[in-house]
N, C-alpha and C positions, 0 to 999 in steps of 0.2 A: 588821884591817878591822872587828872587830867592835866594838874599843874607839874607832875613829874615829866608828862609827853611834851608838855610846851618849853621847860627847859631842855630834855634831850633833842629837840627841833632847833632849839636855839646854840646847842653843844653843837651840832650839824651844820648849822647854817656860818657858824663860826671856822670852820673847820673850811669851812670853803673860800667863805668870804676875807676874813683875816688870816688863817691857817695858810694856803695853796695859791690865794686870790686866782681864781679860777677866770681867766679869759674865756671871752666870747672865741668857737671855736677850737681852743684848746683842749689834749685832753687828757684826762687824772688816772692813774693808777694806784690802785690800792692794794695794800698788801695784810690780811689782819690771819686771824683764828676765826673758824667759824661761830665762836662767842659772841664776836661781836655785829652779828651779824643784821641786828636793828638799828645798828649805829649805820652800818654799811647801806643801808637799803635809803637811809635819810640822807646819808651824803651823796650817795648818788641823784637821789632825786633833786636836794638842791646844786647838785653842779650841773646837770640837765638843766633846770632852769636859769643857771645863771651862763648858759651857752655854749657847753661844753660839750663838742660833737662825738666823742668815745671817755665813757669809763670804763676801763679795765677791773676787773675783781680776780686778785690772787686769794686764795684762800687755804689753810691747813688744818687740822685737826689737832689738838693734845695728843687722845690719844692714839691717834697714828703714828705721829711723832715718835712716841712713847717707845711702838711697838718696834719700827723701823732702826732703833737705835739700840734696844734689845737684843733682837735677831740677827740683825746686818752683817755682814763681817766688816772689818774696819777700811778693806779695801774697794766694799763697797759704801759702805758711806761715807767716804775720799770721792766717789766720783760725782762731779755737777756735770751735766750735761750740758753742749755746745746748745740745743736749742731753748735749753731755757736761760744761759749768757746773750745768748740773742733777743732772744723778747725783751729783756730785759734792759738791752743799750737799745733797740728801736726805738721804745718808750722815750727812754734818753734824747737817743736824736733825733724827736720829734719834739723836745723838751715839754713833754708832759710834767703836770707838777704831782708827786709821788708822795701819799700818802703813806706812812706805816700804823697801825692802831696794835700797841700791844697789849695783848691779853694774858696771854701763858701765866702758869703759875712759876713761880720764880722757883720752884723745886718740882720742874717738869721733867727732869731727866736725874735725880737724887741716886745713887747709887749704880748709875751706868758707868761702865768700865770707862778710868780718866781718861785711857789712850784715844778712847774710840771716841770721846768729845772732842776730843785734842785734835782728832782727825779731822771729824768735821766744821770745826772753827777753825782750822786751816787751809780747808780744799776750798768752804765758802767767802774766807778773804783772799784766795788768792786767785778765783774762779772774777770776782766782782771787784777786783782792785781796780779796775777801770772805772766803774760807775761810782768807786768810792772816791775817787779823784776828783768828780764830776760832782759830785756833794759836796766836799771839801773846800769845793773854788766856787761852791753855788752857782752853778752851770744854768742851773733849772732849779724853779720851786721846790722846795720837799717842807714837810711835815711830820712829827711824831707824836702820837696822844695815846689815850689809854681807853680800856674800856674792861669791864671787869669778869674773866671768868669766874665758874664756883669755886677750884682749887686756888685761886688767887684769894678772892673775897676771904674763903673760909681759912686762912696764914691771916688777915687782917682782921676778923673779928671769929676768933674760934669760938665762942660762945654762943653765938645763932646757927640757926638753922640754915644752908642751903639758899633759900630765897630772899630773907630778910640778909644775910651776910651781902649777897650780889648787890640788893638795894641800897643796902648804907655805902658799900664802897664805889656804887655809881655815883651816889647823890652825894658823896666824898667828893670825888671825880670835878662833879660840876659841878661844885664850890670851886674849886682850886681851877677852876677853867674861866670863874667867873660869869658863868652860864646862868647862872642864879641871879643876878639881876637886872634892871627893866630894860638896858640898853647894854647887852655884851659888849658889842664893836664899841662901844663909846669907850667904855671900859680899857679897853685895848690898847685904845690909844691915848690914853691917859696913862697907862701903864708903861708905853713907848717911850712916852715923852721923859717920865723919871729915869727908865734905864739909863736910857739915852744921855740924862744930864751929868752921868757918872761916866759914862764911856767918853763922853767931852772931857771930864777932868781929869780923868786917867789919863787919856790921849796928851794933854795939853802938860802933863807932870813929864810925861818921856823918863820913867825910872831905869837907872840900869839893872836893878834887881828887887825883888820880895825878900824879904825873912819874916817866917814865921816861928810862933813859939806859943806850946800848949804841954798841956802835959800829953807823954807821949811822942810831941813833935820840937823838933828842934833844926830844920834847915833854913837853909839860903837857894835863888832859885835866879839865875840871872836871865835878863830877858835879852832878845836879839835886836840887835838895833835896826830900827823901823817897823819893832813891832805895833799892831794896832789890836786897841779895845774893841769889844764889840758886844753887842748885847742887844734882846727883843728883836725888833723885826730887821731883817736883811734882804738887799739888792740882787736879784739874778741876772743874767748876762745881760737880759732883754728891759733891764731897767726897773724891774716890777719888784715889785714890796711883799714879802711874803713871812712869815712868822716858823721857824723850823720846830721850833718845843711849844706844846702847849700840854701843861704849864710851863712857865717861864718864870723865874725873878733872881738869873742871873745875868753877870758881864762876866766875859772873859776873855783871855788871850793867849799867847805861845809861851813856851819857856823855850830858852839857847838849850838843844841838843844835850850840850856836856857843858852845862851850865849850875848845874842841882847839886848840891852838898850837902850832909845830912840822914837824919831818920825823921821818918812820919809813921804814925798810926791813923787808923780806921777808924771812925765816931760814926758807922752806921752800918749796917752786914752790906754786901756787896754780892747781887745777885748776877752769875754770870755763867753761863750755859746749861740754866737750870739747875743748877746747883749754890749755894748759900757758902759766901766765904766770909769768915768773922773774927775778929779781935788778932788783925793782922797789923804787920809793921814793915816796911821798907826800907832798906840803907843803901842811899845814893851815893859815888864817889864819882866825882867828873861827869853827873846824867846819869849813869849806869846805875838801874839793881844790883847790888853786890851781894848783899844779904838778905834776908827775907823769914820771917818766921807768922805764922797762924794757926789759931787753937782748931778754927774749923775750917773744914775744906785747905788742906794746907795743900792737897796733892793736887785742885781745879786750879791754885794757885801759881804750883811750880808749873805747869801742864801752861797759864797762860801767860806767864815769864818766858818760856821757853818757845811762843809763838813765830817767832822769828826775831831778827836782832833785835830790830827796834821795841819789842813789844817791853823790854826790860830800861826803855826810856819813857821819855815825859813829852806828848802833846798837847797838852791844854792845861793853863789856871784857872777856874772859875771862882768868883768871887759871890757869896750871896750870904745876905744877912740872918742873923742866927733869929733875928726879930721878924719872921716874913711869913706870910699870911701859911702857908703847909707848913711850916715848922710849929706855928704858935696852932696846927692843928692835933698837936702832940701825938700821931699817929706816924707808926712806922711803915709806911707803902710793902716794903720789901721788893721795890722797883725804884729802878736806878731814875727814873724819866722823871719820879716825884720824889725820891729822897735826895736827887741832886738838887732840887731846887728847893730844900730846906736847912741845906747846909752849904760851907764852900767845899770843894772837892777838887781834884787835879785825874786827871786821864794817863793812864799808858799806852804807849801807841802815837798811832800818825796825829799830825798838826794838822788843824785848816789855815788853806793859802791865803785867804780872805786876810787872816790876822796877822800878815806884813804889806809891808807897800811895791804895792806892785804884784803880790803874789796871784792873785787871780791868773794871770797872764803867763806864769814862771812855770818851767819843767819842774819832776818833780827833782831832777837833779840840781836846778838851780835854788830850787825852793831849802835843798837837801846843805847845800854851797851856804844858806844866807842865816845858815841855824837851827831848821824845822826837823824835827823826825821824823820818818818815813817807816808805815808798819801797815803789814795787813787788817790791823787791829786797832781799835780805840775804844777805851774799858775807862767809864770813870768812875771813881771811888771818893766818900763823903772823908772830909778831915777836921769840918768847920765844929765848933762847941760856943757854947759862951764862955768858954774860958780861952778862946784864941785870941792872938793878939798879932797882925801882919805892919810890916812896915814896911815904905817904899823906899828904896835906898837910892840919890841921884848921883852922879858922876864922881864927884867928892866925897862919895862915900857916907854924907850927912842922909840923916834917917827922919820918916814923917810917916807919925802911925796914921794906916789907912783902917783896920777893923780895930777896933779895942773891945775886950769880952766879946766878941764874936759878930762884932755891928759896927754898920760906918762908924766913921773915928771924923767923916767931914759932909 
């Protein structure tokens, strides 16, 4: 027991330190489920001592949640209210660095009417388009980690009980956070340095396109010119290094808008407002979804196609090897935060500015001008297998495989 408390201390202390890097004086906002709420108690106290003059604690419940989305009518759960847009850009413009810890079970809201999810995955992107901007260009620190309710744990290992389920998928958890060994931070940054050695060589290849090809997928994916790789830790306005996923062991970058030609399929369920969507497929013409078909959840699917324009375009590539340390844990999370970083995957929805030159600094109409999509929403879904095969295509059209069966190719 003791050695489990010293790795969740150490999951904590990571969380601060590499996760937020928490300034002296600075201060953290957190946003989790009351599950995770020993997690919560230990980040606050190491960001307290690592000098941080206010932590904020947002907290919610499953099942409140639950009930609220039941009962509501849809016109009521459309409304965000003005003071809680505010607290929340304060935060902001005092560039606190904002933790999120997801808990929920990824079939937290399973058989609530699609309209009225639809509803609320619309009022809250378009309530928080501002502070989504402000992530986007990495304005200020943020953070995203995991910590494990019992309806989560029990979708991961249904065969235990309740207590031991929570355990295994903590102690999951801090495997894949690297919490589990004698020096995390060293870890870290060791982990920094290889991402980083790929996002050099992406950067330095300047591809005008991707094609991929697996069974199932068959597109091309053209990128915008001056886009940039990126991967592991990243720069906020104030110059400071901060870590946005943990776990992490992808790179990635933008694709051109109406750039994307092609079908792709799904290689992992795809958990998205509590609901479970699976053995789905996409047909791009010019960027746009055009067609669309899913055995499950086909209606959470049309419901977040139909988010607003953009949501039926493409924000993000991510590139991660089919060989990498949460893949080869042959465990399906049933959470986007750890089954994207077991496979490659691509996003619907807005771009981050960071991943063109100059974007940090760009409206989002100019960002909108240079290629990027623009969406309430950013949803990313797993496509990678060991039987993917991606290549990068340069100017001339000559091609140089970068994944082959599902793994760097360099």
């Amino acid at each position: 027991m003791k050695q489990f408390e010293e790795k969740l201390e150490k999951y904590a202390g990571l969380l601060v330190e590499t996760g937020l890097n928490v300034q002296k004086d600075g201060r953290v906002f957190i946003r989790s489920s009351v599950d995770a709420l020993p997690l919560i108690r230990l980040v606050t106290k190491k960001a307290y001592e690592k000098g941080a003059k206010e932590v904020k604690v947002s907290m919610t419940d499953d099942a409140l949640t639950r009930m609220h989305a039941e009962n509501q009518s849809r016109e009521e759960l459309s409304t965000i209210h003005q003071w809680t847009i505010d607290e929340r850009m304060y935060y902001s413009d005092e560039k606190a660095g904002f933790l999120s810890i997801t808990s929920s079970s990824p079939e937290l809201l399973k058989g609530v009417d699609p309209e009225k999810l639809q509803a609320m995955q619309v009022a809250s992107g378009r309530a928080f388009k501002d502070f989504s901007n402000r992530i986007q260009s990495d304005y200020h620190s943020w953070c995203v980690a995991g910590y494990p309710s019992v309806e989560w744990a029990k979708l991961v290992y249904p065969d235990k009980d309740d207590d031991e389920a929570v355990s295994a998928l903590l102690d999951l958890i801090l495997y894949t956070v690297r919490a589990d060994v004698e020096d995390p931070v060293a870890a870290w940054e060791e982990l920094d340095r290889s991402l980083h050695e790929k996002v050099d060589y992406l950067n330095g290849r300047k591809y005008k396109a991707l094609r991929y090809e697996a069974p199932g997928t068959d597109f091309v994916m053209e990128l915008p010119e001056g886009h940039l790789w990126a991967g592991a830790s990243s720069v906020n306005e104030d110059g400071e290094r901060f870590m946005a996923n943990m776990p992490t062991e992808e790179v990635f970058s933008v694709p051109k808008k109406t750039g994307v030609n092609g079908y792709v399929s799904n290689t992992l369920p795809l958990s998205y407002g509590g609901n479970i969507i699976d053995d789905f497929k996409l047909t791009f013409k010019d960027g746009k979804v055009v067609d669309f078909e899913a055995d499950t959840g086909y209606d959470v699917l049309e419901n977040l196609l139909n988010t607003d324009e953009g949501a039926r375009y493409l924000g993000e590539v991510a590139l991660v090897p089919h060989d990498s340390p949460i893949s080869n844990t042959g465990k399906l999370f049933y959470n986007t935060l750890f089954d994207e970083n077991a496979s490659c995957h691509i996003a619907l929805g807005s771009a981050y500015a960071f991943c063109i030159e100059g974007g940090k600094s760009m409206s989002r109409e100019e960002l909108e001008h240079a290629g990027l999509n623009d969406s309430i929403s950013h949803v990313d879904f797993m496509i990678g297998s060991e039987k993917l095969n991606i290549y990068g295509v340069d100017e001339d059209g000559r091609e140089e495989k970068i994944f082959e069966k599902g793994n760097w190719a360099f």
